[in-house]
N, C-alpha and C positions, 0 to 999 in steps of 0.2 A: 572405428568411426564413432564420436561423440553425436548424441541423439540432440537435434534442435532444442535451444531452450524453450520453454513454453511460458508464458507467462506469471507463473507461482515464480518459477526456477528463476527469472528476471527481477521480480522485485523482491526475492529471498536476500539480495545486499542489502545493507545501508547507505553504500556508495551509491548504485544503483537507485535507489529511492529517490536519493535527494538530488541527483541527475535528471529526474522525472518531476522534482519538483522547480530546478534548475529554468527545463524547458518549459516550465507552465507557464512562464513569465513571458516570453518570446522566442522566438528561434535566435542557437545562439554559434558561432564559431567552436569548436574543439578548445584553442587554444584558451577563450573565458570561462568556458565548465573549467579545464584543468587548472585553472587559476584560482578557483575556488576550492577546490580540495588539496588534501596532504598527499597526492600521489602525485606521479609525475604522468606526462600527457600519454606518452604509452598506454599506462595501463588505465587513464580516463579511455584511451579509445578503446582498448577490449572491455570495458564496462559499457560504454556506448556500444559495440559491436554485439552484444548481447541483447539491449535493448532494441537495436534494429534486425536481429534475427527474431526475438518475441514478436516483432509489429508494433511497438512498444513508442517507434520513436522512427523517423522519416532523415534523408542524407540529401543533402543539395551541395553539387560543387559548383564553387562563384569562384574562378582564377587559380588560386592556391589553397585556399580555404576551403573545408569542407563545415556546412551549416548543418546543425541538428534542429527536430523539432519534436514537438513532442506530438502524438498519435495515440491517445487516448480510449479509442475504441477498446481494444482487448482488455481493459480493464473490468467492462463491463464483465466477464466472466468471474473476475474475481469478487466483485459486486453479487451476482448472483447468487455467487457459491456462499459468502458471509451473510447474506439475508437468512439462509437457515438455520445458521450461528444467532443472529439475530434477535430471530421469533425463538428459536430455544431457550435462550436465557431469558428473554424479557418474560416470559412463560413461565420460567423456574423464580424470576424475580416477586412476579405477582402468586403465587404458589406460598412462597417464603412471607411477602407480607401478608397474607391472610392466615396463616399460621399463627405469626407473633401478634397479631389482633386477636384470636383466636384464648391465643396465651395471654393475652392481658386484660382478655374480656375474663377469663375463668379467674384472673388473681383476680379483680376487682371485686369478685363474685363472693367470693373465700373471703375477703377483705371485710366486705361488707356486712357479710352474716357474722364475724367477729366481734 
């Protein structure tokens, strides 16, 4: 038995991704995602079928057609999780410019007494 995707495991494609960018535009048929990519609708729909096992994305049947949407929410976790990523670099950034200020305060210094 394969363990439910989770939301990382979901947007780990690129297919995937741009699926979720696909739906941000409006809810759309199966048959228009798969029109936009190089794969064939099969496997647009087990790419879709993973987004709606993450929570990733919502299924509406209108007649014959199954509509996607995008669902948003769970993202949020992934949001969360890179704000730590975030504040660490921006952290390690400001760190780094005050070094090389640091370093070009000392040449200037050296420079000067020359």
């Amino acid at each position: 038995m394969m363990p439910e995707p989770d939301v990382f495991q979901a947007i780990a494609h690129p297919a995937r991704r741009q699926l979720l960018d696909a739906l941000r535009e409006r809810e759309q048929p199966v048959r228009e995602l798969a029109a936009r990519f190089q794969v064939s609708r099969p496997a647009t729909s087990q790419h879709l079928r993973l987004l709606l096992d993450a929570g990733l994305a919502t299924e509406r049947r209108a007649g014959r057609e199954n509509f996607y949407m995008l669902t948003p929410e769970p993202l949020v976790e992934v949001s969360e999780w890179l704000a730590f990523y975030e504040t660490f670099w921006s952290d390690r950034m400001k760190a780094l410019r005050r070094t090389l200020a640091e370093l070009e305060g000392s040449r200037s210094d050296r420079e000067s007494r020359q």
